[in-house]
C-alpha positions in Angstrom: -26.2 -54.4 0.8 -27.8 -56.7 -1.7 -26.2 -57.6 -5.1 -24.1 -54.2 -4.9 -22.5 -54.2 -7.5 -22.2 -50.7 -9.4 -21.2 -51.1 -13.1 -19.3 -47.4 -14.9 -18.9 -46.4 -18.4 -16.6 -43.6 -19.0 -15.9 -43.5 -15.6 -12.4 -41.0 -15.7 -15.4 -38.1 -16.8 -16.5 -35.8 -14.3 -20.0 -37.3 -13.5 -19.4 -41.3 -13.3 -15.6 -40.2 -11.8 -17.8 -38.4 -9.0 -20.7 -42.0 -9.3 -17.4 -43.8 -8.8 -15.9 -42.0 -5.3 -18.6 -41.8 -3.5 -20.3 -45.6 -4.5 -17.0 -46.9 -3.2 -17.2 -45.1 0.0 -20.6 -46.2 0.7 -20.1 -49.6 0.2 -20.7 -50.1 -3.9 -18.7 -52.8 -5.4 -17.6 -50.6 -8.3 -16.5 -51.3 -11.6 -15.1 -48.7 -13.6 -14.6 -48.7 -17.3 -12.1 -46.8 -18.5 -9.9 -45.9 -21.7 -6.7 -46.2 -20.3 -5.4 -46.5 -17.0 -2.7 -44.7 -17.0 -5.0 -41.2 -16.8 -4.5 -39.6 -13.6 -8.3 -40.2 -12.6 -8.1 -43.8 -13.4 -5.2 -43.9 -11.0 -7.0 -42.9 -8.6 -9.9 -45.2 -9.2 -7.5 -47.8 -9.1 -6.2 -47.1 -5.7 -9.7 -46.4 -4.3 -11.0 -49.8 -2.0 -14.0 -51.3 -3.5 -13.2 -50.2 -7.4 -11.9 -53.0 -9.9 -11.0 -51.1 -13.2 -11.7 -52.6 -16.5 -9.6 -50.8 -19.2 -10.4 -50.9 -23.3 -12.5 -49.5 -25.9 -16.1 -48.5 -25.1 -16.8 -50.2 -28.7 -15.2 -53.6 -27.3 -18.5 -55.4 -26.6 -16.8 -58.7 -24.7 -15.3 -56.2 -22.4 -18.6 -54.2 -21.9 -19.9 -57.6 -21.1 -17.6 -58.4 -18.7 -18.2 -55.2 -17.1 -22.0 -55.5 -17.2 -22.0 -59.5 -16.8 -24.0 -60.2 -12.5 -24.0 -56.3 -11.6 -27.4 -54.8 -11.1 -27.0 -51.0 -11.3 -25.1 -49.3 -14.1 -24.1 -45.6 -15.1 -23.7 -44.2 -18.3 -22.5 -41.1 -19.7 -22.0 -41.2 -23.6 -19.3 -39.1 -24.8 -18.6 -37.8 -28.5 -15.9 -40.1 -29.4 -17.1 -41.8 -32.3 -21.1 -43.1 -33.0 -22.2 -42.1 -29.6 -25.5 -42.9 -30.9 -24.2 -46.3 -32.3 -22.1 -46.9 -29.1 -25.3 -45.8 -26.6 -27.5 -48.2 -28.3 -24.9 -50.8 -28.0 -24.0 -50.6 -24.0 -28.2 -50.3 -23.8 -28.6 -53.6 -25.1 -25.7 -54.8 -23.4 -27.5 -53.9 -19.9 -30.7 -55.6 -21.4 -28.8 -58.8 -22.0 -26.9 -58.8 -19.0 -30.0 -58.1 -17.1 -29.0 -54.8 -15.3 -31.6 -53.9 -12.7 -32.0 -50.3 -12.6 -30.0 -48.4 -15.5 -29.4 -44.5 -14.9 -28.2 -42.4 -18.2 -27.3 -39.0 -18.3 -29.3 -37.7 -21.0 -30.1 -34.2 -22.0 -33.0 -32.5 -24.0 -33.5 -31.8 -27.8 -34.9 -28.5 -28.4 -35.8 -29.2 -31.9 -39.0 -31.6 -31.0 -40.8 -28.9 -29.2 -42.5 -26.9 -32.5 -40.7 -23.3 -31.5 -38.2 -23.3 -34.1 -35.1 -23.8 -31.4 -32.2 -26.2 -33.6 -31.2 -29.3 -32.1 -27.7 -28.9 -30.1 -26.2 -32.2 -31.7 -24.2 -32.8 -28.6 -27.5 -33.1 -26.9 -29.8 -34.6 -29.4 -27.9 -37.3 -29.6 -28.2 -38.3 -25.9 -32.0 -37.4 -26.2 -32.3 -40.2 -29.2 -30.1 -43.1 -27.0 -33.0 -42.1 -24.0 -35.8 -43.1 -26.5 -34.1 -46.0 -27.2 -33.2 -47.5 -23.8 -37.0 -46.4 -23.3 -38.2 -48.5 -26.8 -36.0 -51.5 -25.4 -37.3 -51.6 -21.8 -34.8 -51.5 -20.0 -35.5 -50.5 -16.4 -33.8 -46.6 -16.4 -33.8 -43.5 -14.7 -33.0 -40.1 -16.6 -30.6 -37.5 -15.7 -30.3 -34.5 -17.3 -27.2 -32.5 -15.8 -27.2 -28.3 -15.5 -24.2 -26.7 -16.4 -20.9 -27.7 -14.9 -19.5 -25.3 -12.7 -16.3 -26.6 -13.4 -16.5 -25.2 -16.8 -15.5 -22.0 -16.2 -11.3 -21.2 -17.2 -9.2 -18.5 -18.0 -7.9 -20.2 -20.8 -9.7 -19.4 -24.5 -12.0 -22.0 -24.4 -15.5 -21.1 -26.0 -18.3 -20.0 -24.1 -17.3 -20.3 -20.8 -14.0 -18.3 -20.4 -13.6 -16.1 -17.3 -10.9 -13.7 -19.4 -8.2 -12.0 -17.1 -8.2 -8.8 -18.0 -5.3 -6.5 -18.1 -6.7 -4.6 -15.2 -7.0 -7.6 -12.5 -10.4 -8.1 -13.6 -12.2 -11.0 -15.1 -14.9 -10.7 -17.8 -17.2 -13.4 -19.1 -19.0 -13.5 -22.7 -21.8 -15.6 -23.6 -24.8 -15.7 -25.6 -27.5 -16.2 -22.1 -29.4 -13.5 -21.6 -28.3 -11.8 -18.4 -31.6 -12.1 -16.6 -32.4 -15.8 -17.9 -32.5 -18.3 -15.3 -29.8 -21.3 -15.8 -29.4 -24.7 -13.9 -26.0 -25.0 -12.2 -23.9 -28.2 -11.0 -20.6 -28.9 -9.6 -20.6 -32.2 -11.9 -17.3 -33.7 -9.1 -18.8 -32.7 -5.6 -22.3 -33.6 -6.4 -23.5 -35.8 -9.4 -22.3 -39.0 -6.9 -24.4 -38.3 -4.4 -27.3 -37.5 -6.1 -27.1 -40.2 -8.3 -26.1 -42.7 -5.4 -29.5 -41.6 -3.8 -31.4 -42.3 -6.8 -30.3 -45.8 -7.1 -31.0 -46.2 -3.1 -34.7 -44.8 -3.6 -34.9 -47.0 -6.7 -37.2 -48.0 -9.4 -40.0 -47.7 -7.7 -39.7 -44.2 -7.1 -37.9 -42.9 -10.6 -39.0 -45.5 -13.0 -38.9 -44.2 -16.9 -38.6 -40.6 -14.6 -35.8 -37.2 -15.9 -34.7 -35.7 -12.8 -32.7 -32.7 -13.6 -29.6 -32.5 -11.8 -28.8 -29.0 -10.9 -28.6 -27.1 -7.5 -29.1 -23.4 -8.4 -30.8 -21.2 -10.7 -28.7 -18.7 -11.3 -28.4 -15.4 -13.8 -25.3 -14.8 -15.9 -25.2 -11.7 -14.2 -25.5 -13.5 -10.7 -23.1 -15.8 -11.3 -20.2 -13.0 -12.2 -21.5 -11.2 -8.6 -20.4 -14.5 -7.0 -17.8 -15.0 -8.5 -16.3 -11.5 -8.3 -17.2 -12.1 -4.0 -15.6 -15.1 -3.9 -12.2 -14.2 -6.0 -12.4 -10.4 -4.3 -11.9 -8.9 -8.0 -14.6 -7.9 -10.8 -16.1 -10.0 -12.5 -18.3 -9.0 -15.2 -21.1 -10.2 -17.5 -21.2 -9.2 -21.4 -23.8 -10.6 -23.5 -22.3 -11.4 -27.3 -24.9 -13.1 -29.7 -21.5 -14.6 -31.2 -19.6 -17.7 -29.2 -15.9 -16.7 -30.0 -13.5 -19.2 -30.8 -10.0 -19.2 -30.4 -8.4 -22.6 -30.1 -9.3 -25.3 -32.9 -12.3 -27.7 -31.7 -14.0 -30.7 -33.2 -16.8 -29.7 -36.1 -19.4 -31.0 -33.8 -18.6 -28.8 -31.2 -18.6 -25.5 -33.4 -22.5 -27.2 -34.5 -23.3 -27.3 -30.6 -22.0 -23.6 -30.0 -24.0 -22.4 -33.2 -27.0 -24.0 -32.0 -26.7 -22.5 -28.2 -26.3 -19.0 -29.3 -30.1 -19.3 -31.1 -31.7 -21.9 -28.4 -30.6 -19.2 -25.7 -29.4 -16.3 -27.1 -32.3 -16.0 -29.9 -35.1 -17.7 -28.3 -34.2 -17.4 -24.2 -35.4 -21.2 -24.5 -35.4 -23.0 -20.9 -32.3 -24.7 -20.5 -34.0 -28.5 -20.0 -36.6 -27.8 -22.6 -40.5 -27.1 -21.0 -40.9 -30.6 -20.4 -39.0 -30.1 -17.2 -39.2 -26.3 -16.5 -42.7 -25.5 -16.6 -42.0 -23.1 -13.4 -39.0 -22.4 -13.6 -39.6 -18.9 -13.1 -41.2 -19.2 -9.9 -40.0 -17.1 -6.8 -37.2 -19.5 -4.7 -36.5 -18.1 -1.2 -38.2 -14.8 -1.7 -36.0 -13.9 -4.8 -36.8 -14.0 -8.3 -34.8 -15.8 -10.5 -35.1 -13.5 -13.3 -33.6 -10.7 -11.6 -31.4 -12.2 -8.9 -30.7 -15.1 -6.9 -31.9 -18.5 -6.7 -29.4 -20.1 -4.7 -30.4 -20.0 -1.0 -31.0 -22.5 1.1 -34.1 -23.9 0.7 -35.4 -26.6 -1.6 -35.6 -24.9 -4.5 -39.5 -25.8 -4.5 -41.5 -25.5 -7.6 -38.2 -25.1 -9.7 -36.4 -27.4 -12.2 -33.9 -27.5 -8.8 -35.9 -28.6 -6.0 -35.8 -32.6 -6.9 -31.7 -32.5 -6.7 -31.6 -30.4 -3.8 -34.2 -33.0 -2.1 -31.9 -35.8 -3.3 -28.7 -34.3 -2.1 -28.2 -31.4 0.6 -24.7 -31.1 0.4 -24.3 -29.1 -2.8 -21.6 -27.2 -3.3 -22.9 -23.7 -4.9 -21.1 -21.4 -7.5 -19.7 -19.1 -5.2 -18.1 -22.2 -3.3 -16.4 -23.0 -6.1 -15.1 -19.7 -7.4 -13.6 -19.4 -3.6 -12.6 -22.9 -3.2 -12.2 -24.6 -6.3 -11.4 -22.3 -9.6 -7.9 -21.1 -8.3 -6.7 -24.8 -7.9 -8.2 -25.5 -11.2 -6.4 -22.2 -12.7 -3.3 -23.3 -10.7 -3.0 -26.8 -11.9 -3.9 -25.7 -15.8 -0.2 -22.9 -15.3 -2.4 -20.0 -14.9 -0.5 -17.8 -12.2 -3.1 -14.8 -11.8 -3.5 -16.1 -8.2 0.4 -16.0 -7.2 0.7 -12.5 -8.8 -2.3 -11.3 -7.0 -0.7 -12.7 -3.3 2.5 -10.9 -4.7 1.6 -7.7 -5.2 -1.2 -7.9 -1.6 1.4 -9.0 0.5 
């Protein structure tokens, strides 16, 4: 393939990890930034063929050169650590200078510039303000704006997305969401590669300046528990609680992202994306509506904030999938044993 080489910031994070796999098994001539290589997904990198790891600060801009210096196609994800604004701003114009080709960021929406009275999520705003500016610069850029990461779900007390064992087998799941509100869902490893790996083959001249939402169902809190209480064979149940609980100590910033969830979609039901890229996204998807059920058939998802991703990528792996397949390795590998007692006591 021409000039195929695949520049990665962040690249041990679940989304340019999953950019990283599957550009090197198609051929990509991938270079991976990351922090430090002895993290077990930088390993890995590092033993996958077609992957040359670059290791050192994000902040270090020789080495972000380096990185960027004759590629042609680059993906960031900005994490927290430090001035992401600052540090976004920085690898954009480092992409400008270096003359990157087609530029793909993983942005998300702030709520706060529609009028409605929804609070900017910081965590997000911030990504929205380094999308205006790789805009403002000119650098040649695609926009993706990923749903919520099915791999986000733990029984450990984590905020907002912990499944809680119960003493009676069960799980149970709080959260702010209103149980009939439509959300965007994404297994961030199985599927963010592909989708993004499809973008850059379709190129500029199909998603120039575009925000493709990346997300492959559109499900309700209350569906989501349904699949995963079919795929684990236990209950699993929904409770909405205007308050995000929080047990284990997080960084301030992340208590200011929590606050502002619980009004954006506990308060206000806002869409998750923001209306710029959910206009329908309450339309009917395989004969079921969202509001009151499943959206996570088959089909294309068409007229929904899904049905670009699906089109992009066919080989999603859906919630229930995950919950079958997935979770209990993820529980597993993080000491929780709920799985081992359960094959215990069935056998």
């Amino acid at each position: 393939m021409p000039n195929n080489v695949l520049a990665i910031v962040n690249a041990t994070g679940r989304q340019a990890a999953s950019v990283a796999r599957v550009g090197a098994a198609v051929g990509y001539d991938i270079r991976a930034h990351v922090s430090k290589t002895t993290l077990p997904v930088a390993q890995e990198l590092a033993s996958l063929q077609n992957v040359t790891v670059f290791e050192g600060s994000i902040e270090d801009k020789d080495l972000i050169a380096k990185l960027f210096a004759g590629a042609h196609k680059a993906f960031i994800n900005t994490f927290t650590w430090g001035d992401e604004v600052a540090i976004g701003k920085s690898l954009a114009d480092a992409a400008k200078k270096a003359n990157i080709k087609h530029y793909i960021y993983s942005s998300m929406p702030d709520h706060s510039i529609y009028g409605k009275g929804w609070p900017a999520a910081p965590l997000w705003a911030s990504k929205f303000t380094i999308e205006n500016y790789v805009r403002q610069i000119g650098l040649p850029a695609t926009f993706v704006y990923t749903g919520i990461y099915n791999n986000n779900f733990t029984s450990l007390p984590m905020p907002l997305f912990q499944t809680k064992l119960m003493p009676d087998g069960s799980f149970e799941w709080r959260a702010p969401f209103h149980k009939d509100l439509p959300i965007p869902w994404l297994d961030a490893e199985h599927d963010v590669g592909p989708a993004v790996v499809q973008i850059f083959k379709d190129g500029l001249r199909k998603w120039k300046d575009d925000r493709i939402a990346l997300a492959f169902e559109l499900l309700t809190p209350t569906r989501v528990c349904l699949l995963f209480s079919r795929a684990l064979r236990r209950p699993v149940r929904y409770i909405q609680d205007p308050k995000i609980e929080v047990e284990v100590p997080i960084p301030q910033g992340y208590e200011q992202q929590l606050r502002a969830i619980e009004v954006i979609f506990g308060k206000h039901r806002a869409p998750y994306f923001g209306p710029d890229l959910e206009t329908q996204k309450y339309q009917i998807v395989n004969g079921a509506d969202p509001r009151h059920g499943d959206a996570a058939g088959d089909g294309d998802g068409e007229g929904t904030v899904i049905e670009e991703a699906r089109r992009l990528w066919g080989g999603w792996r859906g919630i229930e999938e995950y919950a079958r397949e997935v979770f209990p390795v993820e529980e597993a590998a993080n000491g929780r044993t709920w799985r081992q007692v359960l094959t215990m006591e069935g056998a």
